[in-house]
C-alpha positions in Angstrom: 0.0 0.0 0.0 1.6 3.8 -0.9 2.1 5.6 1.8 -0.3 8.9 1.2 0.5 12.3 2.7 -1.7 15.3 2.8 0.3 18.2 2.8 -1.8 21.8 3.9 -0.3 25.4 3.6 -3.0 27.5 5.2 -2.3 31.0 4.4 -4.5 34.3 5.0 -5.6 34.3 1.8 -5.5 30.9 0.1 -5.2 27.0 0.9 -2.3 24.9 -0.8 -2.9 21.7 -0.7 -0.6 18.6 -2.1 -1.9 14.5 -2.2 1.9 12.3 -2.3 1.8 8.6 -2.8 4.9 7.6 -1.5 6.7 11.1 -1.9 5.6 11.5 -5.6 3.0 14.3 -6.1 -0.3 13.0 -7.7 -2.9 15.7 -6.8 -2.9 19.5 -6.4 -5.2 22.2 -5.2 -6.0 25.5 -3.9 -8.8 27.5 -2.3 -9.8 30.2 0.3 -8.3 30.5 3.5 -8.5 28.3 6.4 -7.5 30.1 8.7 -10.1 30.8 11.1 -7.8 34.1 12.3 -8.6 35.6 9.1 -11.9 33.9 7.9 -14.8 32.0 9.8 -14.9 28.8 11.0 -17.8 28.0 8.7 -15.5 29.5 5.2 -12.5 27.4 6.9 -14.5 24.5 6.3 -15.6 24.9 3.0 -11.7 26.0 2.0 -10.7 22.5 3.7 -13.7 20.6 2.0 -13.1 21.5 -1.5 -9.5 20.9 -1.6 -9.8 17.5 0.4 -12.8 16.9 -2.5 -10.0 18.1 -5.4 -7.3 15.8 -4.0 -9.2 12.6 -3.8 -9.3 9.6 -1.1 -8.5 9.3 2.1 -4.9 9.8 3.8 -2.4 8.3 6.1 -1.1 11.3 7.2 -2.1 15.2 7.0 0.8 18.1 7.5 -0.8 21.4 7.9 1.0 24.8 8.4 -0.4 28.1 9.8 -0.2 30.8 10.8 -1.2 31.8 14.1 -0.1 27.9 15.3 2.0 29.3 18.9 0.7 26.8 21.4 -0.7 23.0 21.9 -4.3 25.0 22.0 -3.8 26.4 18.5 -2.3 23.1 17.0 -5.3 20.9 17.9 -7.8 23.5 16.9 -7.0 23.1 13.3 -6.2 19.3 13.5 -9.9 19.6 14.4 -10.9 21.3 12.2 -9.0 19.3 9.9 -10.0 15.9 11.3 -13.4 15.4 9.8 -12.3 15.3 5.6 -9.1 13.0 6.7 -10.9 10.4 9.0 -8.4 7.9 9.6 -5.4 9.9 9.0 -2.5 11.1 11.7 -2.7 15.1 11.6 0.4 17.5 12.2 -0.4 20.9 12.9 2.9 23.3 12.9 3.7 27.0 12.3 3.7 27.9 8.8 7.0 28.8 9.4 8.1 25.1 9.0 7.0 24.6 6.2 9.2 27.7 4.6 12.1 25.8 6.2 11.6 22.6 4.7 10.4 23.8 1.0 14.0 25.6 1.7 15.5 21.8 1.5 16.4 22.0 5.5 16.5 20.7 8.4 18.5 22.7 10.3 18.8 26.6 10.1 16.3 29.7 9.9 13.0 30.4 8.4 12.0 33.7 7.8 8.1 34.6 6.8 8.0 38.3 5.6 3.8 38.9 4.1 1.1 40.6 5.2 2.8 39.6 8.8 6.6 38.5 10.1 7.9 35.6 12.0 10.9 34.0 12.4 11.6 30.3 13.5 14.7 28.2 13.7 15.7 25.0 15.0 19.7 24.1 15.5 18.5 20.0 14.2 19.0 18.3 17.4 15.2 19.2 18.9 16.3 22.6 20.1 14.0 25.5 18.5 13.5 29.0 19.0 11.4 31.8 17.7 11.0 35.9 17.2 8.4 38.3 16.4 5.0 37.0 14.8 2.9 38.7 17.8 0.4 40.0 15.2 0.0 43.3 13.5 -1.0 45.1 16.8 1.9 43.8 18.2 4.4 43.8 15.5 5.2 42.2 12.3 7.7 44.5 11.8 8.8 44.6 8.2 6.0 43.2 7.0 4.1 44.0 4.1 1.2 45.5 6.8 4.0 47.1 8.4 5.8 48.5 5.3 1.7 50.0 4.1 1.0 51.2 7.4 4.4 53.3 7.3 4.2 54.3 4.1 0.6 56.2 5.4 2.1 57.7 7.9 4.8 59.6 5.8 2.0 60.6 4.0 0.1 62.2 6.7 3.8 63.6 8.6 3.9 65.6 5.2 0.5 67.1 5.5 1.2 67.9 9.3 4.3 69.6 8.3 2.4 71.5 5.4 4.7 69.9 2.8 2.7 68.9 -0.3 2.3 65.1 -1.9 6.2 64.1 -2.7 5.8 61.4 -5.5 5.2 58.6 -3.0 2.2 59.8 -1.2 1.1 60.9 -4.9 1.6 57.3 -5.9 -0.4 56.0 -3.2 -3.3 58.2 -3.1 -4.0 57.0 -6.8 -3.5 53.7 -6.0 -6.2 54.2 -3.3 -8.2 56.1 -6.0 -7.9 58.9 -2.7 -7.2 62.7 -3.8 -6.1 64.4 -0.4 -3.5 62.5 2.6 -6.2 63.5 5.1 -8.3 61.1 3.4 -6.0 58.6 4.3 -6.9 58.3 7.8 -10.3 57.4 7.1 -10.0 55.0 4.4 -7.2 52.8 6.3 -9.4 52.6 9.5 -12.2 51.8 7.8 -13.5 48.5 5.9 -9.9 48.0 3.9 -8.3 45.2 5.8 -4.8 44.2 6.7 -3.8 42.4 3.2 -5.3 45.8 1.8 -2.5 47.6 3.2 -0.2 44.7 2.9 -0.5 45.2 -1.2 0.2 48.7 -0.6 4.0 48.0 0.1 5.0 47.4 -3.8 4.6 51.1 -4.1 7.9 51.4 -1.4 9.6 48.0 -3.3 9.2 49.7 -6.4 10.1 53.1 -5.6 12.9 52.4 -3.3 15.5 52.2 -6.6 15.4 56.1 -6.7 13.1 57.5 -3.9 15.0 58.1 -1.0 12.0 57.7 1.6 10.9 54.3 -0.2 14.5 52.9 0.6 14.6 53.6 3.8 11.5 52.0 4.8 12.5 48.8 2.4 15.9 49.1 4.8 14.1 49.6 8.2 12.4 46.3 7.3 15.8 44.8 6.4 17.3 45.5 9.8 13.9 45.0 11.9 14.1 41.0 9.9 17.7 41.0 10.8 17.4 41.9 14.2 14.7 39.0 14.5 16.9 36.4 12.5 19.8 37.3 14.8 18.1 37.1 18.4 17.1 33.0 16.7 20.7 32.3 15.5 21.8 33.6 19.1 19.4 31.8 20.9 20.5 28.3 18.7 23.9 29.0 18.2 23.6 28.3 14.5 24.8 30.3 11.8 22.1 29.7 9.0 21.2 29.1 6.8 18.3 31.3 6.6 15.8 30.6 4.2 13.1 34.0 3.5 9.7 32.8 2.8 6.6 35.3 2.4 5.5 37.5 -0.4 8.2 39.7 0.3 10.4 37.4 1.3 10.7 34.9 -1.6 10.3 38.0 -4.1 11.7 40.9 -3.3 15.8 40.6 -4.2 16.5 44.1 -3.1 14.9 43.3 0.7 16.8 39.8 0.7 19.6 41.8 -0.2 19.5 44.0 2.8 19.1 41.8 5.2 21.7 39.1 4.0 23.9 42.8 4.2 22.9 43.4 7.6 23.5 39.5 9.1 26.9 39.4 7.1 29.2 41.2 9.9 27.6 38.9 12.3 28.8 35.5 10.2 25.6 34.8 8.7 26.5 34.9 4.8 23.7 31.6 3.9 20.7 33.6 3.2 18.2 32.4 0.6 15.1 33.6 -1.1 12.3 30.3 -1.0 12.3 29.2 -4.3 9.2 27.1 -4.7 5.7 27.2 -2.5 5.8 26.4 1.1 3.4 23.1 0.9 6.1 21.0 -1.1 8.0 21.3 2.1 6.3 18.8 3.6 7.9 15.5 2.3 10.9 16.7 4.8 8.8 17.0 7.7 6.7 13.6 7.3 9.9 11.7 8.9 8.8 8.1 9.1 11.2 7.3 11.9 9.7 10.2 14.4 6.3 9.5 13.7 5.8 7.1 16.9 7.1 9.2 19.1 5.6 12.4 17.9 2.2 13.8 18.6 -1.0 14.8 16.9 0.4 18.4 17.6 4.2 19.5 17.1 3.3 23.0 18.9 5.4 23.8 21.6 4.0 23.2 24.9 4.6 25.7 28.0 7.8 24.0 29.4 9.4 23.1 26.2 8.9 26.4 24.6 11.9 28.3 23.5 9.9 31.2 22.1 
């Protein structure tokens, strides 16, 4: 009998989805989020029910990575929620952070999510893991693409307080928000626009920030605020990378993998590489047949063996 894994990458905005027989990929699919911190329980469902329907049969095992997966609580929810389209199957819930990790080809070293939100997450191979930043946009996320949207407003708004006029940034977002004054800003990002909203917003810095000099300082404030993150993990493991940069911005934005290998280099961290293919096909490296016995349904960290 193959051995069938489902493999799960629950983003904010869409569900990956892989069927493997015996590590070889035989079905594929994607639909809306399923994560209930962005979408209800009931639209979680349907996400997970149409790409269990696309994929076909029933598993062995199901590896699904989230956001939002920080303790024992969070990792059963969703292997819950997951439980009832894979009956019979063993279900992993783990950070989505894992998964950029493994699609990076490795086992040991540092994974970096810069999207809508940040996190970092490393593990030194020998069980010992640690993790930084990924408290939430309230919180956070700093250089992320919410972070990078919500400063590029502000710079916007400075300027009117100081009774400069647009510069060609704020220009180039007020038409991309179809806006025609800064002071409309305020209402329009604390009303009904949303986090990825403003996460979108940030291509206006990452393609600006070749020859405006306010653009590349933000894209280089999220360089260092990553760095800092990736450092306090390397520090914490004693490892040295490598560090693999997942995300939106992360896997696509050379000049912001640029800075931050740039800042990490003085500190003998010179392995830094941009994700080169979706998070979900990570998941042949995690489903390690020789664990599985000891390993639980959940591989979230539990209060004493946290090192986050």
């Amino acid at each position: 009998m193959a051995h069938i894994l489902i493999g799960l990458d629950i983003g904010g905005t869409k569900t990956h989805a892989i069927r493997l027989e015996d590590g070889t990929i035989t079905a594929e699919a994607v639909a809306g989020s399923a994560n209930v911190q962005n979408v209800s329980r009931e639209a979680a469902s349907t996400a997970l029910a149409e790409v269990f329907s696309a994929l076909g049969g029933d598993a062995d095992r199901v590896i699904a990575g989230a956001g939002g997966i920080d303790t024992a609580n969070d990792a059963g929810a969703l292997a819950a929620l997951i439980s009832p389209f894979a009956p019979h199957a063993e279900i992993r819930a783990v950070h989505d952070s894992r998964l950029v990790l493994a699609a990076g080809r490795a086992r040991r070293g540092i994974a970096v999510i810069a999207g809508t939100g940040s996190a970092v997450w490393g593990t030194d191979g020998t069980g010992n893991e640690a993790r930084a930043g990924g408290w939430g946009y309230l919180l956070g996320d700093e250089g992320s693409g919410y972070w990078l949207g919500r400063e590029l407003v502000r710079h916007a708004l400075r300027r009117r307080d100081q009774g400069l006029g647009p510069d060609a940034l704020t220009r180039a977002l007020l038409a991309d928000c179809s806006l025609a004054d800064p002071v409309e800003l305020i209402a329009h990002f604390h009303g009904p626009t949303g986090r990825r909203y403003w996460a979108q917003r940030s291509r206006l810095i990452v393609e600006a920030a070749a020859t405006d000099p306010v653009a590349a300082e933000l894209l280089a404030v999220a360089a260092n605020d990553l760095a800092r993150l990736i450092l306090q993990v390397a520090g914490r493991l004693d490892i040295s990378g490598p560090v693999i940069l997942g995300g939106g911005l992360g896997a696509n934005v050379p000049q912001l993998a640029a800075r931050i290998a740039a800042a990490l280099a003085p500190h003998g961290i010179d392995d830094v590489r941009q994700l080169d293919r979706e998070p979900v096909y990570g998941v042949d490296l995690l489903d390690d047949p020789a664990g599985r016995a000891s390993r639980a349904v959940s591989d979230a960290p539990t209060p004493d063996s946290r090192k986050s």
